[in-house]
N, C-alpha and C positions, 0 to 999 in steps of 0.2 A: 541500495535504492530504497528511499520511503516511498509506503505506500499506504493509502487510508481502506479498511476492511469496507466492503460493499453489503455486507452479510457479514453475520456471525459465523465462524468455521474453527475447526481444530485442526491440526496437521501436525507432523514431524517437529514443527517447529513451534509448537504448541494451542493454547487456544485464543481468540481473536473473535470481539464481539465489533458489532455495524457500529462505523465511523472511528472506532479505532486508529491509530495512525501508529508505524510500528515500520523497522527496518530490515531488509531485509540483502546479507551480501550476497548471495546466491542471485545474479541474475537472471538466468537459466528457468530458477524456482519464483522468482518476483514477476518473469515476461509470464508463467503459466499460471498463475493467479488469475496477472491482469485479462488476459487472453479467454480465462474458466471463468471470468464474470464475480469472481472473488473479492477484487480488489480494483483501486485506480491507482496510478502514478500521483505522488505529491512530493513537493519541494516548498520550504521556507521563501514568502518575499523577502529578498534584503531590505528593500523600504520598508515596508509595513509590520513585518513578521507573520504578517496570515500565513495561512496554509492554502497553498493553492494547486488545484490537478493540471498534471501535466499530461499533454496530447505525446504519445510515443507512437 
């Protein structure tokens, strides 16, 4: 799952600074990011290529 940092943070899976965009396979650890206010959900437009947040 990508997801773009909301805040800079370190963790397990190392450091991550605000607007960052970084993947991550651990679901489990990506929903409690999104959930801690860490992070948002983002995915690639096929059209465009932006990066755009996804509502989970």
């Amino acid at each position: 799952m990508k997801l773009r940092a909301l805040q800079s943070f370190s963790g397990a899976m190392g450091s991550f600074h605000k607007g960052q965009v970084f993947e991550i396979q651990d679901i489990d650890v990506a929903q409690n990011l999104i959930s801690s206010g860490y992070a948002v959900g983002v995915e690639s437009c096929p059209s465009c290529g932006s990066i755009i947040e996804i509502n989970s």
